[in-house]
Steps between C-alpha positions, in 0.01 A plus 500: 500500500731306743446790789120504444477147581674543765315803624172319442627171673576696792215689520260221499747336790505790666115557495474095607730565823308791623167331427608190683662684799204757561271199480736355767476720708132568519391136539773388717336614837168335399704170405636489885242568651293204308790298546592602863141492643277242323279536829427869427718664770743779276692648739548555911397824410168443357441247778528756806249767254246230475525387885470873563205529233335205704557637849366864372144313373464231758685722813578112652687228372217263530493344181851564359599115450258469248622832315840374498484140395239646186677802391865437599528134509618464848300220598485337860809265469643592199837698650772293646438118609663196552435227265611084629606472144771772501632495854555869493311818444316504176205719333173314465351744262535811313301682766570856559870620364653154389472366845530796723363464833258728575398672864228747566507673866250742648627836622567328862701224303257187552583317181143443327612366235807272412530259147751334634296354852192538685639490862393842642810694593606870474780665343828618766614816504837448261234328249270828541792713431543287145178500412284747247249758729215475321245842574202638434453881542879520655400233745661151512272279456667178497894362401597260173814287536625334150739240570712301271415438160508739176430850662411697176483893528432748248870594543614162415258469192626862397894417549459143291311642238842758471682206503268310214492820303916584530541116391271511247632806356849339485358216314324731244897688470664117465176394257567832310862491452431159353249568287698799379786321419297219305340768327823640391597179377201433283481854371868453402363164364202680319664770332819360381340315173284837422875700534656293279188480268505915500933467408381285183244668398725849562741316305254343191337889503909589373513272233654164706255235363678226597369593907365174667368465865551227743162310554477389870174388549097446388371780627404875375850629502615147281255549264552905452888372447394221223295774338784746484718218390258388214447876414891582501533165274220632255705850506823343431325276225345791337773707465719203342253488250467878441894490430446216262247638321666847460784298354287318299315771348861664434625173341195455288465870367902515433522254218184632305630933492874363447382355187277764428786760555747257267263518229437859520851606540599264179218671319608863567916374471370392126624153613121358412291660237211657574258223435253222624689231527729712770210688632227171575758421800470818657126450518545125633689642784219749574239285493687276691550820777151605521351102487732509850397807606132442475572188664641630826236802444241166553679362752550830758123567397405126650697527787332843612156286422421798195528295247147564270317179400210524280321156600270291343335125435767354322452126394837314534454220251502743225733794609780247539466286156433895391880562712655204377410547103710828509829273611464246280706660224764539785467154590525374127809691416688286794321210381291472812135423568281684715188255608220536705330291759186588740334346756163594675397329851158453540232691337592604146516813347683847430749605746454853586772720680448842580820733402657720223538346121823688434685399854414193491649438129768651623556214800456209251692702233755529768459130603488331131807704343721408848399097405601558125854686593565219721381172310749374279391453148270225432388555813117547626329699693211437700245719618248318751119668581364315809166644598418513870148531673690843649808585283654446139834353520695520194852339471761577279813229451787544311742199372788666604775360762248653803651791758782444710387405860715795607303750250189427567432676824620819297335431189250776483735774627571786311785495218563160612623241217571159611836515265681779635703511170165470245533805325187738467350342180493137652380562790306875507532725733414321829152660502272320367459208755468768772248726346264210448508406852404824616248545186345129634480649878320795284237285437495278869637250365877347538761381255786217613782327369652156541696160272281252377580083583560479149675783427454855409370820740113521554393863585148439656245832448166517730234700464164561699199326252157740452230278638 
């Protein structure tokens, strides 16, 4: 990646250079002469072609001052002159080429025109020698003498626009070397976070999870980075989970089949006779294994979102009273009380949720023997119906000593008991809290958990209301 930037970079510096220098070169000629000759005169050359040009259409000079001073700019007065203000030579216009002074002689030399001074004079023979012949047909028709000022020829335009062209090319090499080297630097500078992104993600692709990148900045690269870390922290977060859980499951499946293989062993050593009373805990056990089987069978079938639910209008008022009834006999053997409490905003009437009978027993089953294992006795338990225009809320408090601050984040997590040392019958499986959070997402609705003011854990169920 690092060499195609470079490449590219180059290439589009390259491209500039020659762009700029060919455009250089072609405009450079036209930019002297506008610059040279504002008056319109573009070269020495040209001049002796147009006085030739005038001489072949008029065949006399008659005339030519006007031609001149119109076309080239050489206007009477406008060469060389002597100014009170300066005390020395000076140009009093941009006549002709940048002050140049200007003399037009017939072919006997009689000056006939001269931009410079209007004495008649003629031209010696050393000045006739210096001059330009101009002809017409071969003949020599009259003489130009340039003096002083910029002389301009078509040479000299040709040799400076080499010398514009060479120097412009050696700025392009300079400009491109530079640019070059800056483009090396921010390549290097580009591709170093993606190279060390690639080694992580090489890396988390093994089995590393624990690969972080470096965030440097805001920008696209930063924010692929934070999403690699956030994915490689999900990763690493998963599979701590996955190796708790498999231990879990292990844990939880051990105790039931060693007792199960006690039992039966005693049975066939003739330690226990064959009868009920040593048989009925071989079938507790069992029931106990496939209650946690079809447990995690319910939860693996909400997580892959193929869990079936058979929905329908059910009114909430009744199905929990309905719930509740079944636990009282729970409730009275601990000498607790189950009571009941709801509360309607607004309009009154039946509060209708849409969602399966049997699931949804099994959430406030779930729920209502949780706040009975963990309410001491005498204790109550309170389950709260609050009626919404949009949802039914219904709250279920225990009189317990609340969740630990610490457990609460964790509280619906699978196989996770708040006592690590509460042994299976006090405290279940783990399972229960977590499949009816998943069972309440079921249904678009949420479940939560958190410590009363006064005491005691309040596990909060919502549900969407039929309207």
């Amino acid at each position: 990646m690092r060499t195609k930037l470079i490449l590219s970079f180059a290439l589009v510096v390259l491209i500039s250079i020659v762009g700029v220098v060919e455009i250089a070169r072609y405009t450079t000629a036209g930019e002297i002469r506008a610059f040279m000759f504002p008056g319109g005169m573009m070269s020495s050359d040209e001049l002796v072609k147009s006085l030739e040009s005038y001489y072949q259409q008029h065949l006399s000079w008659q005339g030519v001052e006007e031609m001149l001073a119109s076309r080239h700019g050489y206007g009477q007065g406008q060469g060389w002159g002597y100014g009170a203000q300066s005390g020395g030579a000076m140009m009093n216009g941009y006549g002709g080429m940048m002050g140049q002074r200007l003399r037009l002689a017939n072919a006997a030399g009689e000056i006939i025109y001269d931009n410079a001074s209007s004495l008649p004079a003629e031209l010696t023979a050393n000045e006739i020698a210096q001059a330009i012949p101009l002809k017409n047909n071969n003949t020599v028709v009259g003489y130009l003498l340039l003096e002083g000022g910029m002389g301009f020829t078509r040479a000299d335009e040709s040799r400076l626009v080499t010398r514009l062209s060479k120097a412009a090319i050696l700025a392009g090499v300079l400009a491109g070397v530079v640019a070059l080297a800056i483009a090396l630097i921010l390549a290097y500078g580009l591709v170093k976070p993606v190279q060390e992104l690639t080694l992580a993600a090489q890396k988390l692709a093994k089995g590393d999870l624990s690969q972080r990148v470096k965030i440097t900045g805001k920008d696209e690269i930063g924010l692929l980075g934070m999403t690699f870390n956030q994915m490689a922290e999900s990763l690493q977060k998963a599979e701590v989970m996955r190796k708790a859980l498999t231990a879990d499951i292990a844990h939880e499946l051990r105790n039931p089949l060693a007792v199960q293989r006690a039992t039966l062993e005693a049975l066939l050593d003739g330690v226990y006779p064959l009868n009920f009373e040593y048989i009925q805990p071989i079938l507790e056990q069992n029931q106990l294994l496939t209650r946690m089987v079809e447990d995690l069978r319910t939860l693996a079938l909400a997580d892959a979102g193929q869990l079936s639910l058979e929905k329908i209008p059910v009114e909430m008022m009744e199905f929990c009273k309905r719930v509740m009834d079944t636990f009282q006999p729970q409730a009275q053997t601990k000498g607790q009380k189950i009571e009941l409490e709801t509360f309607a905003e607004g309009e009154s009437g039946q509060a209708f949720v849409l969602g399966d009978p049997q699931r949804l027993e099994q959430i406030l089953g779930n729920l209502i023997s949780n706040a009975i294992r963990y309410s001491p006795p005498s204790g109550v338990v309170k389950i709260s119906i609050h009626v919404k225009s949009k949802e039914i809320v219904v709250q279920i408090k225990d009189s317990g000593g609340g969740i630990p601050a610490d457990a609460l984040p964790y509280i619906f997590d699978r196989f996770y008991r708040v006592a690590k040392s509460r042994s299976r019958d006090e405290g279940g499986s783990g399972l229960g809290l977590a499949i009816a959070r998943q069972l309440a997402q079921a249904h678009q609705g949420s479940l939560t958990a958190e410590n009363a003011a006064e005491g005691g854990a309040i596990f909060t169920l919502r549900l969407p209301r039929m309207v």
